[in-house]
C-alpha positions in Angstrom: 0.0 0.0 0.0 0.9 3.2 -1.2 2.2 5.6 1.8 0.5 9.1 2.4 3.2 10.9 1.1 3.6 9.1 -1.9 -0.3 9.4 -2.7 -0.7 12.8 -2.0 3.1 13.8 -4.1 3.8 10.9 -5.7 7.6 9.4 -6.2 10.0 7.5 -7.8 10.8 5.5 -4.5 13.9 3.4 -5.8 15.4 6.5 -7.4 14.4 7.9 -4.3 16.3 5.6 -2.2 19.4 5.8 -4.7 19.9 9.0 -3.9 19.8 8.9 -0.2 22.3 5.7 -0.6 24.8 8.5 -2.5 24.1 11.2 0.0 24.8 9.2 3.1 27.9 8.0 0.8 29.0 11.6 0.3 28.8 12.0 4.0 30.5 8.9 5.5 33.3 11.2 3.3 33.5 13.1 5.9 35.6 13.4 9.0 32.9 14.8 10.6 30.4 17.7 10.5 27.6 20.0 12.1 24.7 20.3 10.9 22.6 23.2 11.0 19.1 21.9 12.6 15.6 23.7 12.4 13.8 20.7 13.4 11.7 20.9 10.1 11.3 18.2 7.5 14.7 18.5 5.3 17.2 19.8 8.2 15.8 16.7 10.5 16.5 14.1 7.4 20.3 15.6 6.6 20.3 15.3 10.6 19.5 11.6 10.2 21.4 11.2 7.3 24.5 12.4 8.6 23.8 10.4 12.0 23.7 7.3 9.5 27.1 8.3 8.3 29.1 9.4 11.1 27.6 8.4 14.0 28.8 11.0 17.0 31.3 12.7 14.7 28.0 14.6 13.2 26.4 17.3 15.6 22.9 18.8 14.7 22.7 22.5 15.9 19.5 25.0 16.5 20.0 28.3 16.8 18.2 30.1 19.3 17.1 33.7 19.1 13.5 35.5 19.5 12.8 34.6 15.6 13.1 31.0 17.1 9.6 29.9 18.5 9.3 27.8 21.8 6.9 25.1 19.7 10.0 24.5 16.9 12.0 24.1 19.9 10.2 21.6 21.4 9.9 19.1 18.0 13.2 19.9 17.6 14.1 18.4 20.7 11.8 16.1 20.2 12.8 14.9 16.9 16.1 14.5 17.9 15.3 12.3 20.6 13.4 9.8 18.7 16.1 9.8 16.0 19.0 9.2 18.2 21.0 11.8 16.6 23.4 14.2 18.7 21.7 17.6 19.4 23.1 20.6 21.1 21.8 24.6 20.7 23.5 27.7 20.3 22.8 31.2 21.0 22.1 33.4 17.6 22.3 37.8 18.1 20.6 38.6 14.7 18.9 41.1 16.7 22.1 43.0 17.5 22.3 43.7 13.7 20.4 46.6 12.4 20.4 45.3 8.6 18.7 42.1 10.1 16.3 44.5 12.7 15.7 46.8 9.2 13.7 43.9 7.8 14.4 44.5 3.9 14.2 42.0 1.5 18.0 40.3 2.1 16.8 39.8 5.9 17.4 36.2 6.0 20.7 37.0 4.9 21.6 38.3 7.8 20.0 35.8 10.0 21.9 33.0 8.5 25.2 34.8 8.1 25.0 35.0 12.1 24.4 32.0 11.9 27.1 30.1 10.2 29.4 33.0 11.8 28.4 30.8 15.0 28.7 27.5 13.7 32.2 27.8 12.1 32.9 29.4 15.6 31.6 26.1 17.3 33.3 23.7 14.2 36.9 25.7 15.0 36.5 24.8 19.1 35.5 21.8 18.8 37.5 20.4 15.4 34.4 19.7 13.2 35.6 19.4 9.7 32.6 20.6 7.9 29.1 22.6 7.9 25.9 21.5 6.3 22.7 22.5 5.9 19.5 21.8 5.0 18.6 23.4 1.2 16.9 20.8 -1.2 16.6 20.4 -5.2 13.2 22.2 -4.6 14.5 25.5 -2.8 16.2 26.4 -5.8 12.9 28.2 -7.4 12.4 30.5 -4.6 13.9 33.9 -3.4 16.0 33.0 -0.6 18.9 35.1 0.2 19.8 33.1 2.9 21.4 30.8 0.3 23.8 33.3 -0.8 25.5 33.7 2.6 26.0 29.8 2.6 27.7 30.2 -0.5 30.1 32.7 1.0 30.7 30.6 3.9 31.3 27.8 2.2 28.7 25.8 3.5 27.8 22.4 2.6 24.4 21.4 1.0 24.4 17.7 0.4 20.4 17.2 -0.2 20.4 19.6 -3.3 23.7 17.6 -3.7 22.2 14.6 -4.1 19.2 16.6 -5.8 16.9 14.9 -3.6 13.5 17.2 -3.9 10.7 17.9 -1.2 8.4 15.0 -2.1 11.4 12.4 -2.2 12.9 13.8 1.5 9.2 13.4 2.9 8.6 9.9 1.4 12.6 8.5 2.6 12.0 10.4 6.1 8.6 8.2 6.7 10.9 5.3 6.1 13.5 6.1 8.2 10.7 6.7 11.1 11.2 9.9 11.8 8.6 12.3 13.1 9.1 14.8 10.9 8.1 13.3 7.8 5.0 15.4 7.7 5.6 18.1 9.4 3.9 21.3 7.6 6.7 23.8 6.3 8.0 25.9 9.1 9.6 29.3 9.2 11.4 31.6 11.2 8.6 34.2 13.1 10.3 37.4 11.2 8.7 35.7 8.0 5.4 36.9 9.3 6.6 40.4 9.3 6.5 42.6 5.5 9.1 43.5 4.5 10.6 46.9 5.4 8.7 46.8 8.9 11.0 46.5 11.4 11.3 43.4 13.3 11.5 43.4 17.5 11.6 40.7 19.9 7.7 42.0 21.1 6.7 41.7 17.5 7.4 38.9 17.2 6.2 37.4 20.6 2.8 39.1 19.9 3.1 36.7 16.7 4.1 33.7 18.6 1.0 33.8 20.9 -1.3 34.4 18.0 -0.4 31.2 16.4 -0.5 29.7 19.3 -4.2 30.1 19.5 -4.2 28.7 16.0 -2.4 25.5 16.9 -4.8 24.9 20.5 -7.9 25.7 18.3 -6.7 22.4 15.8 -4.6 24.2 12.9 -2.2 22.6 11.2 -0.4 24.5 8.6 -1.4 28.3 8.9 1.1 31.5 9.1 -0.4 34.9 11.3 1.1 37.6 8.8 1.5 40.9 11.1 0.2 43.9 8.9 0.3 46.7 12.1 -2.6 46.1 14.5 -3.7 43.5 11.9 -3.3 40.3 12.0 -3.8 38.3 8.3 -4.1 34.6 9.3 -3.5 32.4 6.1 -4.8 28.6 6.5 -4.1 25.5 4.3 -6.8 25.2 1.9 -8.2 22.2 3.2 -8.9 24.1 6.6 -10.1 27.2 5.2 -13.6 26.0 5.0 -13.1 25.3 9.2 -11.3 28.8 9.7 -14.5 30.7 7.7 -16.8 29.0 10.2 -18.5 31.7 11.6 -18.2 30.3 15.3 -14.5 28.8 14.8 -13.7 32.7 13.0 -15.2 33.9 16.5 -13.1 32.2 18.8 -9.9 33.1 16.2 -10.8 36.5 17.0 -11.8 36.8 20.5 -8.7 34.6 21.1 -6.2 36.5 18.8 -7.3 39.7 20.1 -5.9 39.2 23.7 -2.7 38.3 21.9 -2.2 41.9 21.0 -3.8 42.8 17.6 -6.7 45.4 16.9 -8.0 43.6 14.0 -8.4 39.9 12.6 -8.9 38.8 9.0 -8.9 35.6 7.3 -7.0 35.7 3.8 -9.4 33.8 1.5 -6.1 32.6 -0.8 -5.2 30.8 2.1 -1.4 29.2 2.9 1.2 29.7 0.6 4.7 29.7 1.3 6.6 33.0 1.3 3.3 35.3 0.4 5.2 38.1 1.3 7.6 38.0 -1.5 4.7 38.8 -4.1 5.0 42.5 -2.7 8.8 42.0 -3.8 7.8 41.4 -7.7 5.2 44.0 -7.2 7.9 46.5 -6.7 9.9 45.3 -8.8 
């Protein structure tokens, strides 16, 4: 029988597993290696994967910061410990920066230049040959400028590497038993925030409780976009029907409200990933 992921995106599963047999290849090349860990679907698999390989010579790291929320660190620890894979965090200061606190469009720039300014501190201390992270074959077709300060750090990326895609990690991450399989695409909390508005620690806490509502009230995959005192809540299409209910769009608002925002709305386009970016072409 066919498994959820592979109905709902289906895949070449032997290719699929030829590819994970060269990646873990690529990294038993290694002499060892950190791992830069979200706790979402493709940093968990290269976690695994390099786990597979390695064994306690690979290190998964999170990085902690106020963009960081306290539910992606609990599955991160949690994935972790179901996985068996060494796990440790670090402390990010993105928000010392004021091109990162500026919130333009190269943002996540900054955020993962701090980042991997951290790691190859922690790789140099503790003799870690190498830095990986997480981009797949998929990420390619988005704007990301995060990617571009891996590039000048020299950071490894051995799932578009091995050009496993989305669909493919998924489908090999149900095999390998891990939680994460499918877990709905995650993001950093200052991808709530449009650009050019700046982003603070109480923002972004204000954002943090909203979707916390969302997640006690049964959400799954939804984003709170923070528009001023009004918060644009985008739902997966197959819960917007549930969201536009008027007594479930009630308790969203007399809920969300508390949190800190004036004004609630429900964006009848629902969930996409990096909605924000439209403005980009826009003004472009």
């Amino acid at each position: 029988m066919a498994s959820p992921t592979a109905a709902h995106n289906p895949v070449d599963e032997p290719a699929a597993l030829e590819k994970q047999t060269r990646l873990i290849e690529s990294l038993r090349a290694l002499e060892s290696l950190l791992v830069a860990y979200s706790g979402g679907t493709d940093s968990a698999y290269l976690a695994w994967a390099s786990h597979q390989a390695l064994g306690e010579k690979a290190l998964a790291v999170t990085a902690l910061s106020a963009s960081y929320s306290r539910h992606d660190r609990e599955q991160a620890e949690a994935c972790a410990r179901a996985a068996g894979f060494r796990h440790e965090f670090i402390n990010t200061r993105e928000f010392d920066n004021p091109l990162y606190l500026a919130n333009n469009a190269d943002r996540c720039y900054h955020c993962k230049d701090e980042l991997f300014d951290r790691m190859e501190a922690l790789a140099r201390e503790r003799n870690f040959r190498a830095i990986a992270y997480g981009i797949n074959a998929d990420d390619t077709r988005d704007f990301r400028p995060g990617h571009r300060a891996a590039h000048e750090h020299r950071i490894l990326a051995p799932l578009l590497d091995a050009g496993l895609t989305k669909a493919e990690i998924r489908l090999l991450s149900q095999s390998a038993g891990l939680p994460t399989w499918d877990r709905p695409a995650s993001a950093c909390l200052s991808s709530r925030v449009p650009y050019g508005t700046a982003v603070t620690p109480e923002l972004l806490s204000k954002i943090e409780r909203a979707e916390s509502v969302l997640r006690e009230l049964g959400f799954r995959q939804f984003r709170v976009r923070a528009h001023g005192e009004l918060a644009r809540i985008e739902l997966a299409q197959d819960e917007l029907a549930r969201g536009l209910d008027p007594a479930i769009a009630q308790q969203i608002a007399a809920r969300l409200k508390p949190a800190g925002f004036t004004f609630v709305t429900l964006d009848l386009e629902g969930y996409r990933q990096g909605s924000l970016n439209s403005l980009l072409k826009v003004k472009s």
